[in-house]
N, C-alpha and C positions, 0 to 999 in steps of 0.2 A: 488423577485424570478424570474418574468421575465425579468428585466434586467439582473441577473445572465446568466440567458438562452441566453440573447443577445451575452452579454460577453463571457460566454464560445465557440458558435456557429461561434463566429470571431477569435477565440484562432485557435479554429483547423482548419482552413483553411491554418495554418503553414506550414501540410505535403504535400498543393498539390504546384504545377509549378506555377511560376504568371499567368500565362495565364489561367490555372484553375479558381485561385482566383477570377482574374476578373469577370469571366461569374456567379460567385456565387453572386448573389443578397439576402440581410439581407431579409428574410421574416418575417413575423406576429408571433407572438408567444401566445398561451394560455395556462390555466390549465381547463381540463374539468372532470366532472365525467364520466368513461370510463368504463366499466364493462367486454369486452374481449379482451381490445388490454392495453399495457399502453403508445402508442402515435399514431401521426396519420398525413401525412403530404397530405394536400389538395391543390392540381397542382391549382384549382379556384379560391382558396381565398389568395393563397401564403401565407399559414401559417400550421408552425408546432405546435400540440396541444400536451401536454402531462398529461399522469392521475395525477389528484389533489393528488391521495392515494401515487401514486409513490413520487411525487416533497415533500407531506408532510410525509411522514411514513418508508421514506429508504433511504440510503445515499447518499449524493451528486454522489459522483463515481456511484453509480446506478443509478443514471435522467441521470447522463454524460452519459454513455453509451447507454441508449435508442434515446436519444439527436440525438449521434452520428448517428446513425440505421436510423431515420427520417429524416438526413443531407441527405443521400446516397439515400433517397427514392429523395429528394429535386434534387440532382447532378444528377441522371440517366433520370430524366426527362426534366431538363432546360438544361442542361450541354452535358451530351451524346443523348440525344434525342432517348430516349425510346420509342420512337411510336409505338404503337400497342403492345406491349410485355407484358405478365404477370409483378406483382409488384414486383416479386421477382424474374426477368430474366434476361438475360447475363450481360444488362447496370447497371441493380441494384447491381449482385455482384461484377461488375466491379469496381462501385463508393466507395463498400463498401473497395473493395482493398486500393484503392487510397484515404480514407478518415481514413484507418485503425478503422473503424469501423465492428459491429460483426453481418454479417446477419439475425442472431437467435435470435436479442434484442427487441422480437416483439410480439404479440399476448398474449398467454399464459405462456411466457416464464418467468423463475425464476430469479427475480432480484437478483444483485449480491453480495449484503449482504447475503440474503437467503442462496445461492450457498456455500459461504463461511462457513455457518453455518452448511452446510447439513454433516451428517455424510453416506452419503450413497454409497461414492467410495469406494469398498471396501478395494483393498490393501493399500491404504492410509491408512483410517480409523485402519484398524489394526496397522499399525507404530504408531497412533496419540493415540491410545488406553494402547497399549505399553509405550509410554512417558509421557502419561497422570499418568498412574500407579506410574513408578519411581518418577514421581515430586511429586507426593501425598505423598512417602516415604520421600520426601525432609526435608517434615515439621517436621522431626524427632527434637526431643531435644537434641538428642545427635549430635555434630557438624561432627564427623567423618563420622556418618550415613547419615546425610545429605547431604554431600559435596560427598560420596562414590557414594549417588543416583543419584544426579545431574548430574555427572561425565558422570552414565552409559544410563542416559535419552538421552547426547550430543554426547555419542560413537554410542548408537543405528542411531540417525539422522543421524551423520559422517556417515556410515557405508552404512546406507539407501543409500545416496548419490553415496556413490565411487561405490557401486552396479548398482545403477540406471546410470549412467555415461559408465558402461558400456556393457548395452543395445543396442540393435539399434531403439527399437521401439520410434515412434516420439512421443514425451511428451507435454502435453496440460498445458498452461499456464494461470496462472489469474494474474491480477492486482486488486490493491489496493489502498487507502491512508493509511496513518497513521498520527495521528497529525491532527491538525486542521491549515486551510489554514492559512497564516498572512503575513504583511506585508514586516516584518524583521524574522527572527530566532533568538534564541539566540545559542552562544556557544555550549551547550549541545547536543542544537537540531541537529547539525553537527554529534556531535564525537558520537553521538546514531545512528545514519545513518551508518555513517561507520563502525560501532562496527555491526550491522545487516550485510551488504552487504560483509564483510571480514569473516564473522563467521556463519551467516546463511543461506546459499546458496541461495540467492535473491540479486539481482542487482536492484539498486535503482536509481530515478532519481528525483530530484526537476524539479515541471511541473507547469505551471498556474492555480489557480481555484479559483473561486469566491470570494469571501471577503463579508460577506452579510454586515456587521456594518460598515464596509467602502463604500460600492457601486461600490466594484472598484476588478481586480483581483487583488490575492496575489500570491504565492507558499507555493505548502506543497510536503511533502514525498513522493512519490509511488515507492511500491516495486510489483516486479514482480516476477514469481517463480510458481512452482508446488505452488497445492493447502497444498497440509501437510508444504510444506515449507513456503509459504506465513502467514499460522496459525499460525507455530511457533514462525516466525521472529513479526508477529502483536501481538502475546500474550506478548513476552518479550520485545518489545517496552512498552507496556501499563505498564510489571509489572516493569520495571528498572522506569518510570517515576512515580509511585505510590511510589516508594521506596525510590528515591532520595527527595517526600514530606513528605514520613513519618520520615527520616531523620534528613531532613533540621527542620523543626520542632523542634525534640529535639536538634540539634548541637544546632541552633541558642538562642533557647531558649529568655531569656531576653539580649542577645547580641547587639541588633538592626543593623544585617548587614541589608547592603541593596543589591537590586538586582543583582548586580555586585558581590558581594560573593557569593550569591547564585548561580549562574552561575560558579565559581571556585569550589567549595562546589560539583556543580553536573558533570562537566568536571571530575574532582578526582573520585569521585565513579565509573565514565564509564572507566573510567583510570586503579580504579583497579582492577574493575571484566573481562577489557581485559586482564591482567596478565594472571589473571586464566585461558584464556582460548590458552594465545598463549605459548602449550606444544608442543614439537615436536611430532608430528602425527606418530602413527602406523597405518599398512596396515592389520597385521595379524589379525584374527577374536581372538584368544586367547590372546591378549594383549589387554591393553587400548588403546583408543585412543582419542585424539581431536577434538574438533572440526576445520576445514580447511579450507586454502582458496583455492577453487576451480573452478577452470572457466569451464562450462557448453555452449559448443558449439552451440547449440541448445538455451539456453538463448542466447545467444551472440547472435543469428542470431535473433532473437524474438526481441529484444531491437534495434538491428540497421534497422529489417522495419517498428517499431512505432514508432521509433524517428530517422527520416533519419538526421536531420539537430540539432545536439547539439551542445553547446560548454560547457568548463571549466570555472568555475571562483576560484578563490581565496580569502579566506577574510584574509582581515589585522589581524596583530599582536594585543594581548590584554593586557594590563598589569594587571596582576593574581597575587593575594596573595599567595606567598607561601605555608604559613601556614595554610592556609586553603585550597589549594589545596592537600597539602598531608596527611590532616587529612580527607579529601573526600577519597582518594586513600585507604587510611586504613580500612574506613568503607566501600569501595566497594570491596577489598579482602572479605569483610566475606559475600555479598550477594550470596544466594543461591538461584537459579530461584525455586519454587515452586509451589503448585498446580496444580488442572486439567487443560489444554488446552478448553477453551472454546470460541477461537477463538481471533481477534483482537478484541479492542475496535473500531466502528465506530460511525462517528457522525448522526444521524439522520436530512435529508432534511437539510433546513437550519435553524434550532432551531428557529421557527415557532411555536406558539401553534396553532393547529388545533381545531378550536372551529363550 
């Protein structure tokens, strides 16, 4: 876990200029038992400490972020030369700019699992409340019922959106993983990514993080987005990958595909629950409507100061069995997202048992 820390702590020194970089020297790293801060970064010993309870009991993207918070204690005092100023003064929130780091990831403050969990924003909450309801209607037996519900769970989201889009008030954003970091992806792991970012108003970015079974970084998922939207997009992540296992399972049966069809198998199912959802959009509140692809100015501006420096990649062509890809397609027409919103799946620390 501390070389995680190491690893990550050199990842992000991506956002700043070389010349930054330079002046940032790797410090000491530990886990300590902390009881009102969850990290602590000591200008003496040149080392950032973070709580044992954080690093083992809350998700990677939540140590990252306190991570971060302790970088920027590190940067405003080696780097901008903080002399004499409160810990939290012009150089601190200076660094925390330029490290895109979160001033607030400190003290008694709510990790970001928690955050995600909390139900205490209101107007959200009520949207999340609302589509929690319709999905629970989902699990009807009758398919027309179900598919009516789902429909009007994706219209209210739509709807949410195109309202909120045109607002003026500035909109607070969270980040996320989804997925667990690795070294490769497969197939699916793409076309779920982009079935999110096209459909549920979260822009999404493959980013660096840890790899504990390797020792080494990987990439995984992060989506970005309001918090209702972030829940959404992390719930139907978890349940389209629950689905394409409970699936694959019966298709494959005593078949003996191997990974490679499974992968065609779960491409088709993402394949054909995007059918269902690319309807042409209505605007009027008394018709249906879709769900859309819509660009969110505000995210857009949010995504280009966390990641000033991205590029594009492309993966190669795969050769896909037909016949198993359109018998995935088939069986992804009839998934219907279902149940309560109880948030993403996140992965805990780095699957450590805490003894």
């Amino acid at each position: 876990m501390l070389h995680g820390l190491a690893l990550e702590w050199e990842a992000a020194l991506s956002v700043l200029r070389p010349a930054q970089q330079k002046k940032m020297r790797l410090p000491l790293f530990s886990l300590r038992d902390m009881k009102e801060r969850w990290g602590n970064w000591s200008g003496e010993k040149r080392e950032i400490a973070l709580s044992r309870d954080l690093a083992l009991d809350h998700s990677w993207d939540a140590v990252r972020e306190v991570l971060l918070h302790e970088m920027a204690h590190q940067m405003a005092e080696e780097v901008l030369l903080a002399l004499g100023e409160p810990p939290h003064g012009p150089k601190f929130h200076q660094a925390c700019r330029l490290l895109r780091a979160n001033p607030k990831a400190s003290g008694k403050f709510i990790p970001l699992d928690e955050r995600l969990a909390d139900r205490s924003a209101p107007g959200e909450d009520r949207i999340l409340r609302k589509v929690k309801k319709l999905l629970a209607l989902a699990q009807s037996q009758n398919r027309y019922e179900a598919e009516a519900a789902m429909r009007r769970a994706h219209d209210l989201i739509a709807q949410y959106n195109v309202d909120l889009l045109g607002q003026e008030e500035k909109r607070h954003f969270v980040t996320i993983f989804v997925g667990r970091p690795a070294l490769r992806h497969r197939s699916e792991d793409y076309s779920l990514a982009h079935l999110l970012q096209d459909y549920y108003f979260i822009r999404g970015i493959w980013v660096p993080a840890y790899l504990p079974e390797k020792g080494r970084m990987g990439r995984v998922f992060e989506i970005n987005g309001t918090l209702s939207n972030v829940q959404m997009a992390g719930y139907v992540y978890a349940f389209v990958l629950r689905y394409i296992e409970q699936q694959w399972r019966e298709y494959n049966g005593d078949k003996g595909l191997n990974h490679l069809r499974r992968s065609d198998f779960a491409v088709g199912i993402i394949e054909g629950f995007r059918s269902k959802l690319e309807v042409k959009p209505s605007l009027r509140r008394e018709e249906p409507q879709a769900l859309m692809k819509t660009d969110d100015p505000q995210l857009a501006d949010f995504m280009a100061y966390r990641y000033p420096h991205t590029r594009r990649f492309q993966r190669g062509g795969t050769r896909r069995d037909p016949n198993v890809l359109k018998d995935g397609r088939r069986i992804g027409k009839q998934m219907v997202i279902t149940r309560g919103i109880s948030g993403p799946v996140v992965h805990r620390g780095l699957v450590i048992e805490k003894r």
